[in-house]
MDTraj code that builds the backbone (N, CA, C; nanometers):
import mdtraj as md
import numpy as np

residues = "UNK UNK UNK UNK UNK UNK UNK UNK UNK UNK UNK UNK UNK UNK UNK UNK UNK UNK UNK UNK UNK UNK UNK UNK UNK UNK UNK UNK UNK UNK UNK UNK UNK UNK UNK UNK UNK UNK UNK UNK UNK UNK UNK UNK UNK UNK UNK UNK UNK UNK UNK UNK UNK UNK UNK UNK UNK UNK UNK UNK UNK UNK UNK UNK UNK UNK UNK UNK UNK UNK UNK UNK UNK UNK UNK UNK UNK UNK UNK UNK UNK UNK UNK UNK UNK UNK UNK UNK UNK UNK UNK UNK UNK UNK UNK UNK UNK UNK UNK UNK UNK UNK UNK UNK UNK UNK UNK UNK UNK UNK UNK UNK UNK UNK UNK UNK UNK UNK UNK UNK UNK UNK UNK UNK UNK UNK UNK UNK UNK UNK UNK UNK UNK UNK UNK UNK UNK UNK UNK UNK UNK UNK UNK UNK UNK UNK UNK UNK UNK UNK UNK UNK UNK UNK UNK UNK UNK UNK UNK UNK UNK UNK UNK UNK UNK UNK UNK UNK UNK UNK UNK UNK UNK UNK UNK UNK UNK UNK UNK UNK UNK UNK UNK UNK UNK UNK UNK UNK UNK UNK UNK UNK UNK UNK UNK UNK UNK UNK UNK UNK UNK UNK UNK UNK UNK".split()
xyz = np.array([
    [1.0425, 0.6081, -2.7093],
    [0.9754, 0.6093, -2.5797],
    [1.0754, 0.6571, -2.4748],
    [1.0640, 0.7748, -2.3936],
    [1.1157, 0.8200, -2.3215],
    [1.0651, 0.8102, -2.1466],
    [1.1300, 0.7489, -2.0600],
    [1.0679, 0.7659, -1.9197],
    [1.1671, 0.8608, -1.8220],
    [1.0811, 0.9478, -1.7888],
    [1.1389, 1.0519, -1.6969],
    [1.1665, 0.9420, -1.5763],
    [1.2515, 0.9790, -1.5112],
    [1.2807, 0.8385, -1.4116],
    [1.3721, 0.9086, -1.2758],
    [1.3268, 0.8199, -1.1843],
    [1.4659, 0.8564, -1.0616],
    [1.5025, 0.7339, -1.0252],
    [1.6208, 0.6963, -0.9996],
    [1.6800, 0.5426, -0.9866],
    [1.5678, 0.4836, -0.8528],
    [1.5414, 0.5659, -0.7767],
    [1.5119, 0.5064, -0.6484],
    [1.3779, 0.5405, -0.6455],
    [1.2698, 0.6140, -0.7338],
    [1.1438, 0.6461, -0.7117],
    [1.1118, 0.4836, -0.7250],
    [0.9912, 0.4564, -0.6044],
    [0.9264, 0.3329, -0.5842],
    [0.8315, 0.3301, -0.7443],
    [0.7643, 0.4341, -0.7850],
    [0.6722, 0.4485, -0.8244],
    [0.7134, 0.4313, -0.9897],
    [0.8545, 0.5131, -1.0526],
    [0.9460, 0.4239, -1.1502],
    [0.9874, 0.3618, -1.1667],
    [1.0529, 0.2532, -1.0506],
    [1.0865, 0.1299, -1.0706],
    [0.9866, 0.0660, -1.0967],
    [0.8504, 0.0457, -1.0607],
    [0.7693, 0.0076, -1.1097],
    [0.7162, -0.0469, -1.2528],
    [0.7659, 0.0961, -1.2907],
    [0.7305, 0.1305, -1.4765],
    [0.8431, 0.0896, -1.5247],
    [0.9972, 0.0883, -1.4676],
    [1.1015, -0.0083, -1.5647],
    [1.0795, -0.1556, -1.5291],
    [1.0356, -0.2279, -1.4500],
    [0.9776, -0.3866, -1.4192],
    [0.8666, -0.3751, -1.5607],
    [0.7829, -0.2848, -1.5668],
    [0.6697, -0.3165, -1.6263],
    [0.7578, -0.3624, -1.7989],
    [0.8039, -0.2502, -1.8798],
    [0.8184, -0.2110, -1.9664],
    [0.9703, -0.3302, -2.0013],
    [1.0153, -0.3696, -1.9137],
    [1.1334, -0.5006, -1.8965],
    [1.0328, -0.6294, -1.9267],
    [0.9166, -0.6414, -1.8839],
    [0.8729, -0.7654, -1.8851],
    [0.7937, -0.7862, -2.0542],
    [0.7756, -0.6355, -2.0618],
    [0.6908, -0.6466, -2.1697],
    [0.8071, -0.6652, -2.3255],
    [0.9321, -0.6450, -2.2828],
    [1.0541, -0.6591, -2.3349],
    [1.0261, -0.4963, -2.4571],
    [0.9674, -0.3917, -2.3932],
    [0.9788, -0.2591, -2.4566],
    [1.0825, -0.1905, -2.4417],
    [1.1631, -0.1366, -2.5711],
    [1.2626, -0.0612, -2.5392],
    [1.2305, 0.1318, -2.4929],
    [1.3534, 0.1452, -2.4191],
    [1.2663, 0.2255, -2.4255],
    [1.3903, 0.3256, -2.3400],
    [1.4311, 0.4837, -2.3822],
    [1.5367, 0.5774, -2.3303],
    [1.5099, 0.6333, -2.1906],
    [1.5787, 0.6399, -2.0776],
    [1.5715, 0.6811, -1.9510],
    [1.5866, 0.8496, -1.9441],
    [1.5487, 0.9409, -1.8674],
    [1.5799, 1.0696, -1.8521],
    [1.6007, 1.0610, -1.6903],
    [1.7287, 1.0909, -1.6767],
    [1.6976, 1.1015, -1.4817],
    [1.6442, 1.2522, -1.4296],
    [1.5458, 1.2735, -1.3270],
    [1.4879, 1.3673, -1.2790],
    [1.5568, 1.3572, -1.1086],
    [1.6282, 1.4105, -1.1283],
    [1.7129, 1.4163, -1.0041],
    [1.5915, 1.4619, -0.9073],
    [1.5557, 1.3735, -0.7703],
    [1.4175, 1.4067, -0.6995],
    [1.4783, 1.5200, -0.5553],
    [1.6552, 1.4847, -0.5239],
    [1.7028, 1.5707, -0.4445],
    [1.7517, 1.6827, -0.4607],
    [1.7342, 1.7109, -0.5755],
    [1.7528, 1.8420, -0.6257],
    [1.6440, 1.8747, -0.6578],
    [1.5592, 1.8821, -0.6473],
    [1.4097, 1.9077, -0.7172],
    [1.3705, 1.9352, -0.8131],
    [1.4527, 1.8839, -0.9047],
    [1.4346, 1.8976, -1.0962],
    [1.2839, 1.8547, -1.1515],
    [1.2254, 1.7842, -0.9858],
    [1.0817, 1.7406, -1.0441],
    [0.9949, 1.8605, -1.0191],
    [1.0674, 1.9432, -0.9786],
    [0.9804, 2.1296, -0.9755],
    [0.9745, 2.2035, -1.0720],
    [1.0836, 2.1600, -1.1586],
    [1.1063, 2.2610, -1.2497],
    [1.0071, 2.3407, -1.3221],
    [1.0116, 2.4222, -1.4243],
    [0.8859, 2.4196, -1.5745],
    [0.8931, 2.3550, -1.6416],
    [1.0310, 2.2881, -1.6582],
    [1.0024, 2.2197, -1.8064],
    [0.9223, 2.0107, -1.7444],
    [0.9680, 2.0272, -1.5993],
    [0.8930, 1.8524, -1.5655],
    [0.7264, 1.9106, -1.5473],
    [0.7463, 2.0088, -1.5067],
    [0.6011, 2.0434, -1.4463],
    [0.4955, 2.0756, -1.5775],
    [0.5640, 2.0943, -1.6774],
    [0.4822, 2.0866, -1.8104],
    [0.4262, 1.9539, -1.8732],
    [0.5344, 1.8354, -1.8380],
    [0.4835, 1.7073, -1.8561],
    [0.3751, 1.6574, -1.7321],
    [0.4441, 1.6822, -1.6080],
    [0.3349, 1.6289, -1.4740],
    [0.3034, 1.7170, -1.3940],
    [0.1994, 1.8054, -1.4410],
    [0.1726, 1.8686, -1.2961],
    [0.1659, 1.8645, -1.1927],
    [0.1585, 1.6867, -1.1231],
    [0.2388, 1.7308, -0.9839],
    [0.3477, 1.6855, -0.9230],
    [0.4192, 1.6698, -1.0287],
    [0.5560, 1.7175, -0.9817],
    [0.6243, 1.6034, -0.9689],
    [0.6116, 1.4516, -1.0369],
    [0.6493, 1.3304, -0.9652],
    [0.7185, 1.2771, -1.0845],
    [0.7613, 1.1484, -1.0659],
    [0.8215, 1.0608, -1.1665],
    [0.7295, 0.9318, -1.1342],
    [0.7011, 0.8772, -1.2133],
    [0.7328, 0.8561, -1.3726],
    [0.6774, 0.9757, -1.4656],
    [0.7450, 0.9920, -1.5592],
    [0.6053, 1.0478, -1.6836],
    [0.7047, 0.9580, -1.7862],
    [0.6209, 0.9031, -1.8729],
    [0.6123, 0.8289, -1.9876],
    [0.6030, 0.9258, -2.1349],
    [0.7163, 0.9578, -2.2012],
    [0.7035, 1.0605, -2.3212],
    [0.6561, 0.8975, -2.4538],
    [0.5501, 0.8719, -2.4955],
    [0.5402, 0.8163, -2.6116],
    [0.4221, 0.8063, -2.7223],
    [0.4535, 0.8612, -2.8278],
    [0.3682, 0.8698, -2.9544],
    [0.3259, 1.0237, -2.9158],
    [0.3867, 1.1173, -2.8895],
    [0.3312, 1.2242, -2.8680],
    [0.2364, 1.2723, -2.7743],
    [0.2469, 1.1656, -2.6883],
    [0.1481, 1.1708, -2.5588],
    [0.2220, 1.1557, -2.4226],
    [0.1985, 1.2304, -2.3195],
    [0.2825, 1.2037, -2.1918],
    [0.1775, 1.1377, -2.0848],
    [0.2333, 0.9855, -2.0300],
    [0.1721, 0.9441, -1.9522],
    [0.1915, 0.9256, -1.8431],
    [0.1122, 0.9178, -1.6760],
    [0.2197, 0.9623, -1.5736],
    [0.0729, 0.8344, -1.4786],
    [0.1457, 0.8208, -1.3305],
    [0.0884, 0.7161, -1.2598],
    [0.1220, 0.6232, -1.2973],
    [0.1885, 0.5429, -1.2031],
    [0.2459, 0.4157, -1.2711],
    [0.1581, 0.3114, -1.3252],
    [0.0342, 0.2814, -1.1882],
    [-0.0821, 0.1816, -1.2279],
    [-0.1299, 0.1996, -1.4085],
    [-0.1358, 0.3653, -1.3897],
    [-0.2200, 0.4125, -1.5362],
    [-0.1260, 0.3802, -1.6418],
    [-0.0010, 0.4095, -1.6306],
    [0.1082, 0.3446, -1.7300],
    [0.1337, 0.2047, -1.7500],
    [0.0867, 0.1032, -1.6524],
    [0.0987, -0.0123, -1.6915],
    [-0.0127, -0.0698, -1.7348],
    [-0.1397, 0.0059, -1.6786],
    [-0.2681, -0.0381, -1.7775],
    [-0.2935, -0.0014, -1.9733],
    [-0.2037, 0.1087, -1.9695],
    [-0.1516, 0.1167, -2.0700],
    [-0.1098, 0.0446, -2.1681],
    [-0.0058, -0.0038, -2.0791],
    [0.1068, -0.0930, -2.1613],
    [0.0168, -0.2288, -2.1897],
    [-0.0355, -0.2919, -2.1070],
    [-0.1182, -0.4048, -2.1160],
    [-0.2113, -0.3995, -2.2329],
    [-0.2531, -0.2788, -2.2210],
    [-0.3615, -0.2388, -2.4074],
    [-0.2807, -0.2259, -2.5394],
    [-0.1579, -0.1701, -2.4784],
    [-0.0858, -0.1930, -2.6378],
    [0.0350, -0.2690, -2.6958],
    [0.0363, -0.3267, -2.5515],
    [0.1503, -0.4673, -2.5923],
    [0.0938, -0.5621, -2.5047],
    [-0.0075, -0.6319, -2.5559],
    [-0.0697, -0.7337, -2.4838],
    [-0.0250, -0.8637, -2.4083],
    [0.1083, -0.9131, -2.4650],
    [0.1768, -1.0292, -2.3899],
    [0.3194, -0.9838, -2.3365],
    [0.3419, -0.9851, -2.2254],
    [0.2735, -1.1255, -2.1016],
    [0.1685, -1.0204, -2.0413],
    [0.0578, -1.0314, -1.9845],
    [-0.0604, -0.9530, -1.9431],
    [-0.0441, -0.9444, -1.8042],
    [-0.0373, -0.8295, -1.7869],
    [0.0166, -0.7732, -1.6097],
    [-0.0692, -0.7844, -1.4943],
    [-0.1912, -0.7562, -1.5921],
    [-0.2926, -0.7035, -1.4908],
    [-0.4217, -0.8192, -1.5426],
    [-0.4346, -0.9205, -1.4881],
    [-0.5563, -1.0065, -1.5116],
    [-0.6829, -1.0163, -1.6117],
    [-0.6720, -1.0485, -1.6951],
    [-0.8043, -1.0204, -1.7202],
    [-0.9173, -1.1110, -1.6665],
    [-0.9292, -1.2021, -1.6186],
    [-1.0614, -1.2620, -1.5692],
    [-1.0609, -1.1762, -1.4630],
    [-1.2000, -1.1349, -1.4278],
    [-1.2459, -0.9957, -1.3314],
    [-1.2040, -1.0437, -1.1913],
    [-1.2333, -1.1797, -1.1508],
    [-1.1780, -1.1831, -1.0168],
    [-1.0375, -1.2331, -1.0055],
    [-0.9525, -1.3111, -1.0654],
    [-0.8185, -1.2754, -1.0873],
    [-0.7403, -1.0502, -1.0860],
    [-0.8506, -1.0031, -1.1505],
    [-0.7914, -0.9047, -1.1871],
    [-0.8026, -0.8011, -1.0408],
    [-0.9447, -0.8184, -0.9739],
    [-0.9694, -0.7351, -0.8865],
    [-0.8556, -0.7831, -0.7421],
    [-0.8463, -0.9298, -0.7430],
    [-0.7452, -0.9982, -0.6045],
    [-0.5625, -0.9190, -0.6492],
    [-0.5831, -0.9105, -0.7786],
    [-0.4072, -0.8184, -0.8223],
    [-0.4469, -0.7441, -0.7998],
    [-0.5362, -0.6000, -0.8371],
    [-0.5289, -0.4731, -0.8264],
    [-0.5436, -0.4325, -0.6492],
    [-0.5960, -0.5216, -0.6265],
    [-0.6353, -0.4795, -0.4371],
    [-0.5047, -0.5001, -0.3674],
    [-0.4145, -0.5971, -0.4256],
    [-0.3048, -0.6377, -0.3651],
    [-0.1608, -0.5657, -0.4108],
    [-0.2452, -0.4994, -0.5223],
    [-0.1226, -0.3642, -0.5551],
    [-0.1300, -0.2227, -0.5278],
    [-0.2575, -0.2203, -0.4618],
    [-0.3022, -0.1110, -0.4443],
    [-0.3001, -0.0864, -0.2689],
    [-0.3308, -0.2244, -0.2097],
    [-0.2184, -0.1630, -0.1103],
    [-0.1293, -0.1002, -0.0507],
    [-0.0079, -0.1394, -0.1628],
    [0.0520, -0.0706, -0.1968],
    [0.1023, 0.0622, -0.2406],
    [0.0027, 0.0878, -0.3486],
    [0.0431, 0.2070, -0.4314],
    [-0.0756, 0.3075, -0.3393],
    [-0.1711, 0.3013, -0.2734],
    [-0.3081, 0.3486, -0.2238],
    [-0.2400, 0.4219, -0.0841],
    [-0.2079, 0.2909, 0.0016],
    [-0.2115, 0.3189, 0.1096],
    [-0.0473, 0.2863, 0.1939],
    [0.0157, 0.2459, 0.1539],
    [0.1369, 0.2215, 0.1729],
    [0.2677, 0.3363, 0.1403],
    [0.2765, 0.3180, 0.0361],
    [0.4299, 0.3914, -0.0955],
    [0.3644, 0.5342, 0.0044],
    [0.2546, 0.5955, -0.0098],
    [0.2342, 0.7505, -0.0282],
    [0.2575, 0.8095, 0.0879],
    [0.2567, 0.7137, 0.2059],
    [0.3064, 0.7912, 0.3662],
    [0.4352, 0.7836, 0.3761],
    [0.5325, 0.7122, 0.2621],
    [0.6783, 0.7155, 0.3346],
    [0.7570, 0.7529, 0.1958],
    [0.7006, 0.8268, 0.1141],
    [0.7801, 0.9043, -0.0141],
    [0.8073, 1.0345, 0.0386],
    [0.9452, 1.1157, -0.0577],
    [1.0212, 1.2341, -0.0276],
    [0.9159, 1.3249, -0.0030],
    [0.8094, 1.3478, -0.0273],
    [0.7506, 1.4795, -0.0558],
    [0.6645, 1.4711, 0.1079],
    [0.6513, 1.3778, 0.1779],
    [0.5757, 1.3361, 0.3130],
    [0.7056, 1.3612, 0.4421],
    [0.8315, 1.2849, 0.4003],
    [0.9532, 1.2958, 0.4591],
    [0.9695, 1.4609, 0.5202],
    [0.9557, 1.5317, 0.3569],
    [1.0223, 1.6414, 0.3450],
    [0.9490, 1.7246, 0.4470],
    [0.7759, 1.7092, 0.4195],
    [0.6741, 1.8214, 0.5161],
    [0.7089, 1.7318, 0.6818],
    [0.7374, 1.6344, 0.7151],
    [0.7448, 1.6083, 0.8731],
    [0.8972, 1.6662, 0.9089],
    [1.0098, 1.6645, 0.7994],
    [1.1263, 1.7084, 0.8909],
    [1.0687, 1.8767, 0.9002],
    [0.9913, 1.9558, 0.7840],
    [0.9387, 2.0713, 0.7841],
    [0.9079, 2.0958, 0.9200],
    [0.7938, 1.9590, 1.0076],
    [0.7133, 2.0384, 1.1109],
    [0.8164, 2.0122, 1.2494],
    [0.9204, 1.9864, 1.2069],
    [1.0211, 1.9144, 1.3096],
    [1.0296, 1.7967, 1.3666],
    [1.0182, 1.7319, 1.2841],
    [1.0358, 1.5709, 1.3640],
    [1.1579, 1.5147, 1.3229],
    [1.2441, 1.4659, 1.3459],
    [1.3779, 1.4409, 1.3746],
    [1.3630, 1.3444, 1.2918],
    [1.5000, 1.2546, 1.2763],
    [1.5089, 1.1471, 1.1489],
    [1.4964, 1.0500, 1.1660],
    [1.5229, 1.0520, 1.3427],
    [1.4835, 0.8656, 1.3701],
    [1.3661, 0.8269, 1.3996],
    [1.2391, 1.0013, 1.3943],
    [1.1590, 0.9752, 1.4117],
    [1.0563, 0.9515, 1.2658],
    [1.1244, 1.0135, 1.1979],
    [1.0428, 0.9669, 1.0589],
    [1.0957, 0.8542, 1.0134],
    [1.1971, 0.8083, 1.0330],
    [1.2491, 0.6516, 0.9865],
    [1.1600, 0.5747, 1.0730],
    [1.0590, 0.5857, 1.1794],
    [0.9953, 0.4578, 1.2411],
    [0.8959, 0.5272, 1.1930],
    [0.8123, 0.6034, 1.1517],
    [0.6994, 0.6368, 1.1144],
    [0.7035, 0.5743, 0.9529],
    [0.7857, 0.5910, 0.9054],
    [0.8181, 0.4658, 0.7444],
    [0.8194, 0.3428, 0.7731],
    [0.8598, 0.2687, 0.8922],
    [0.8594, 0.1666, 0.9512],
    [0.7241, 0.0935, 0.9501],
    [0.6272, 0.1953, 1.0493],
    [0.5282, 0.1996, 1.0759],
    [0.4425, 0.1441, 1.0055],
    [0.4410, 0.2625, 0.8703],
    [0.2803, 0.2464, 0.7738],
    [0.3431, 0.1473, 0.6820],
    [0.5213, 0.0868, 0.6421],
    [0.5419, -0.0639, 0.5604],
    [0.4937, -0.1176, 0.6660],
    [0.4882, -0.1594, 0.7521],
    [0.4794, -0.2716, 0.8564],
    [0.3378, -0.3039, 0.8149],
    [0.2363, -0.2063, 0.8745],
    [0.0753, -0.2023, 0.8493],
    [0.0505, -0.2877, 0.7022],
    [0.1005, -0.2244, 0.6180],
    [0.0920, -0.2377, 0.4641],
    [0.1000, -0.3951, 0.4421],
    [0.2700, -0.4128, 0.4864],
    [0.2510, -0.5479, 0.4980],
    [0.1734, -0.6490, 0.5336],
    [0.1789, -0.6399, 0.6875],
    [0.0785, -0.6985, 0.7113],
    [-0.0688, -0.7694, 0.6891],
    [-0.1280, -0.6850, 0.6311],
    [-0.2337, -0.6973, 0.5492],
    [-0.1806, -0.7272, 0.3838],
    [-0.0829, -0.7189, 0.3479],
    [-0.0471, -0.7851, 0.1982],
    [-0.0027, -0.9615, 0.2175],
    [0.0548, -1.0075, 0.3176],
    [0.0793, -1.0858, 0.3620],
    [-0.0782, -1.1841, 0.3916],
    [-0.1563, -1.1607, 0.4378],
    [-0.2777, -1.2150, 0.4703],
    [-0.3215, -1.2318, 0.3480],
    [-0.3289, -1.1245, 0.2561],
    [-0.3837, -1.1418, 0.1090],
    [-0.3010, -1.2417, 0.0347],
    [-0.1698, -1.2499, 0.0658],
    [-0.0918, -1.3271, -0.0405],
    [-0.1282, -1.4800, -0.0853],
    [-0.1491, -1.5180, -0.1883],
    [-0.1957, -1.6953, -0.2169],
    [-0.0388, -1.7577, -0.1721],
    [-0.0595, -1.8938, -0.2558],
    [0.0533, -2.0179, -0.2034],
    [0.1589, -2.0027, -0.3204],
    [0.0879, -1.9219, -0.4334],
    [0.2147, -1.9617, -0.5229],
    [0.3514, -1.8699, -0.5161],
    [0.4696, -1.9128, -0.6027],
    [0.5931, -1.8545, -0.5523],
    [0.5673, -1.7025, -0.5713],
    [0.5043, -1.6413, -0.6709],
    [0.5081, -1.4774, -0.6889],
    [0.3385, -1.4509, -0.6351],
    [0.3153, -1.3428, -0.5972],
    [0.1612, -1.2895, -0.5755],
    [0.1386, -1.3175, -0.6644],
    [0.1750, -1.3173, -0.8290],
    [0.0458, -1.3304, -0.9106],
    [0.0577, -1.4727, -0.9355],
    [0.1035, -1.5715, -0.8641],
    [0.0886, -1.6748, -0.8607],
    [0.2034, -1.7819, -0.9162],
    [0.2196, -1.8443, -1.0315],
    [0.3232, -1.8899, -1.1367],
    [0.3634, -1.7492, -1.2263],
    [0.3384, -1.6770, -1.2230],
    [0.4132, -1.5649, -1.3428],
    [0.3829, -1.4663, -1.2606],
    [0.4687, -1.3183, -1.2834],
    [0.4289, -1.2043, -1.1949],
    [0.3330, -1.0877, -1.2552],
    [0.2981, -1.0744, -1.1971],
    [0.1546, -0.9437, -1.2429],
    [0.1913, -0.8012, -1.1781],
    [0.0473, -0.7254, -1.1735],
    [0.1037, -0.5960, -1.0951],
    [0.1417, -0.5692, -0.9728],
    [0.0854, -0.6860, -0.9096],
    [0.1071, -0.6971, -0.7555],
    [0.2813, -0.7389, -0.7019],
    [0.3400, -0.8129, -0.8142],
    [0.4440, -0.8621, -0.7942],
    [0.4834, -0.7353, -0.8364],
    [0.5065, -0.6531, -0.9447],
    [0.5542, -0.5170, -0.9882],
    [0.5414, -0.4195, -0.8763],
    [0.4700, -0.4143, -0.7804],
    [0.4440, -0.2991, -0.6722],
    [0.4405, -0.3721, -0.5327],
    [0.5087, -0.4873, -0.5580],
    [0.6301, -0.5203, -0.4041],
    [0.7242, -0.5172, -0.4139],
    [0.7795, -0.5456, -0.5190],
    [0.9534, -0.5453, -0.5675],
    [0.9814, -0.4060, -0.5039],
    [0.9628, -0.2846, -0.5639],
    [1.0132, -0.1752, -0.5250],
    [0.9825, -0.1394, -0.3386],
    [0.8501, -0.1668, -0.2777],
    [0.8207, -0.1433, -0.1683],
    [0.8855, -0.2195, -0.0749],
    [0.9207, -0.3666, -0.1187],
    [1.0549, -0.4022, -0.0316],
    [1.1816, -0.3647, -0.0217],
    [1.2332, -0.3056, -0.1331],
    [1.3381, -0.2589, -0.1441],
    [1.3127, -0.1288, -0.0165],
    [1.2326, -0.0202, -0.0700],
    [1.1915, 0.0994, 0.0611],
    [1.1950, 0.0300, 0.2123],
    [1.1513, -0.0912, 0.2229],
    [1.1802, -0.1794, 0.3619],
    [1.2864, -0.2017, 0.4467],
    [1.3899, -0.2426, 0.3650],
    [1.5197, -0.3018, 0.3750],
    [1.5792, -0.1899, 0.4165],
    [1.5562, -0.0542, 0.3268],
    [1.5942, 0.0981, 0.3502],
    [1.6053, 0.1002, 0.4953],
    [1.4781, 0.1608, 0.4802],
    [1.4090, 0.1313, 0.6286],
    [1.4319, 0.1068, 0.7518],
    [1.5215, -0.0132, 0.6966],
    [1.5542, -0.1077, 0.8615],
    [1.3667, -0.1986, 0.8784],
    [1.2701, -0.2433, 0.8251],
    [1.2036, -0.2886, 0.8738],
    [1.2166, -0.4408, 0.8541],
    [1.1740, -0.4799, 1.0040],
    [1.1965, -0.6402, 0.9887],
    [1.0645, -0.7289, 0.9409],
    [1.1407, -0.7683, 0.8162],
    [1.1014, -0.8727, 0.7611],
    [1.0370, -1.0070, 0.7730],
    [1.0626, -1.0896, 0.9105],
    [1.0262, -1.1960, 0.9360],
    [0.9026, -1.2551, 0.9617],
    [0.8014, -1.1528, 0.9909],
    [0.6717, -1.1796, 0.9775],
    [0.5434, -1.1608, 0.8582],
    [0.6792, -1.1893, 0.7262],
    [0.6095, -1.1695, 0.6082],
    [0.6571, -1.2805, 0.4998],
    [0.6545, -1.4027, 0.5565],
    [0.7826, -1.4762, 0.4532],
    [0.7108, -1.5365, 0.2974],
    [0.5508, -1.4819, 0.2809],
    [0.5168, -1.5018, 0.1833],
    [0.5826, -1.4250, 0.0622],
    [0.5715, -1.2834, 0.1348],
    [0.6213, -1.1730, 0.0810],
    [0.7594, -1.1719, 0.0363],
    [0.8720, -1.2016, 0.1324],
    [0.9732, -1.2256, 0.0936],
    [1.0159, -1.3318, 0.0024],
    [0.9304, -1.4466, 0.0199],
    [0.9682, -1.5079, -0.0743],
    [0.9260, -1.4615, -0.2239],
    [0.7840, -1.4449, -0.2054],
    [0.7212, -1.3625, -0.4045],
    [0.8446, -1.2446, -0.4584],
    [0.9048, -1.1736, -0.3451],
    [1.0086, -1.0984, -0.3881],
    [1.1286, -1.1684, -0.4591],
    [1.1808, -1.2700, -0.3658],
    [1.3073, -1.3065, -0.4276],
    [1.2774, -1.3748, -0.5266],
    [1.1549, -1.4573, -0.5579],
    [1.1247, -1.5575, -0.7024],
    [1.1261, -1.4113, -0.8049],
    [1.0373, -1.3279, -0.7641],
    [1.0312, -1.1739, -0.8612],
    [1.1722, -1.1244, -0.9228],
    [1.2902, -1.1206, -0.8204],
    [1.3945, -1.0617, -0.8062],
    [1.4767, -1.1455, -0.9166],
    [1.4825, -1.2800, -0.8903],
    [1.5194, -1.3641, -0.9785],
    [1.5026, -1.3890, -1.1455],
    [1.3886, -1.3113, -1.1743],
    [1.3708, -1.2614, -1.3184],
    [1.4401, -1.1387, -1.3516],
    [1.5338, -1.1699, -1.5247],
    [1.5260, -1.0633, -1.5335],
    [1.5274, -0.9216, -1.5553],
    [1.4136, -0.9133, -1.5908],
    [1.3345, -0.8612, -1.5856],
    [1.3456, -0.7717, -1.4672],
    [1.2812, -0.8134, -1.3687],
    [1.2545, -0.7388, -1.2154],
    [1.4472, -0.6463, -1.1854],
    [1.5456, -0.7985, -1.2174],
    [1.6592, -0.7811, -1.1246],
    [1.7169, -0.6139, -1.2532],
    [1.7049, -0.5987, -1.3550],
    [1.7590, -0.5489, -1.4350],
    [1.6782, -0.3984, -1.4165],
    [1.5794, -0.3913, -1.3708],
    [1.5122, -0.2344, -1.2739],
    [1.5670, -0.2106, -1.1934],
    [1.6234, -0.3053, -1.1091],
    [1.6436, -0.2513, -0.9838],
    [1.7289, -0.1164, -1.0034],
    [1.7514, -0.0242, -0.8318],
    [1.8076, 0.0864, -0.8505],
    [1.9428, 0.0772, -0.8610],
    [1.9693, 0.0061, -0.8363],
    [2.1844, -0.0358, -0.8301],
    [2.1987, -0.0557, -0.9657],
    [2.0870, -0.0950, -1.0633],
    [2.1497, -0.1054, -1.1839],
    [2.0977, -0.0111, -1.2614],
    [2.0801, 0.1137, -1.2466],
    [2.0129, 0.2027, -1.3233],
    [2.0495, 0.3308, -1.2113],
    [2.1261, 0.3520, -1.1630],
    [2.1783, 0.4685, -1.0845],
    [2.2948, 0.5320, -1.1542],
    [2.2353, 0.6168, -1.1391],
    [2.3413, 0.7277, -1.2180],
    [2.4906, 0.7296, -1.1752],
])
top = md.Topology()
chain = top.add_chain()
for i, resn in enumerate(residues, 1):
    res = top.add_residue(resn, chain, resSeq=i)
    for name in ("N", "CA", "C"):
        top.add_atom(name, md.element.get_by_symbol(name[0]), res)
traj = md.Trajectory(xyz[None], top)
């Protein structure tokens, strides 16, 4: 099992949390994202558009992180990421999809890259990243239950697709203090691991 990977893509850290919890082994390829190796022919033959993750396994290439961990949940069934009782499952997917929907996609390289394109300066796209985590939060925070991780006593997908989006926070400069559900499901998350052994400091080239 091969994962095309960038230490710092939100959207691969994701898929090494996933594939850590599920205790899958599994070989890294780095796709350098500042050099644009994710342009190439030979990435663009695995993902046509152009991103990381792609997942090389059993002769099949799989790409989207959500779709890669629904994956993984069908063919390595324990610990189960993604809920199966329907309303357990729909309160995780809404609360990761936040995330992955409406959050991650306004403040990734390829959004960065077209606003410094139309000229907007850096401190002005660093508060416009500010901005749409803040929003994001906000509304993930309202959603969040009482227990220590979003998915409650054990972490699910929702806990898998804050880990990385706080990390993009901290980046950021965004303040934290009006989310302490959040921060806390992070650091119980962080504390596995699982989660701590994705992170990008330990998987940077």
């Amino acid at each position: 099992m091969l994962l095309h990977d960038y230490f710092r893509s939100s959207a691969a850290f994701r898929v090494r949390i996933a594939l850590n919890l599920k205790s899958v082994a599994y070989q890294r390829h780095d796709v350098m994202l500042l050099e644009n190796q994710q342009r190439s022919p030979e990435h663009l033959a695995l993902n046509p558009q152009g991103f990381v993750p792609a997942l090389e396994v059993d002769g099949k290439v799989l790409t989207q992180s959500l779709a890669i961990i629904d994956w993984l949940d069908a063919k390595y069934p324990e610990p189960r990421l993604i809920p199966a009782d329907p309303d357990a499952r729909a309160a995780a997917l809404a609360r990761a999809l936040v995330i992955a929907a409406d959050t991650h996609p306004l403040n990734n390289l390829r959004v960065m890259r077209r606003l410094k394109a139309m000229g907007v300066d850096d401190d002005a796209r660093d508060e416009w990243s500010r901005h749409w985590i803040a929003e994001g939060f906000a509304a993930l925070e309202a959603m969040a239950g009482d227990g220590p991780l979003l998915g409650g006593d054990s972490p699910n997908v929702a806990d898998i697709f804050l880990v990385p989006q706080m990390f993009n926070a901290r980046r950021f400069g965004v303040a934290l203090e009006a989310y302490p559900k959040l921060v806390r499901a992070d650091a119980a998350a962080q504390a596995i691991e699982a989660f701590a052994a994705a992170h990008p400091d330990r998987v940077a080239p």
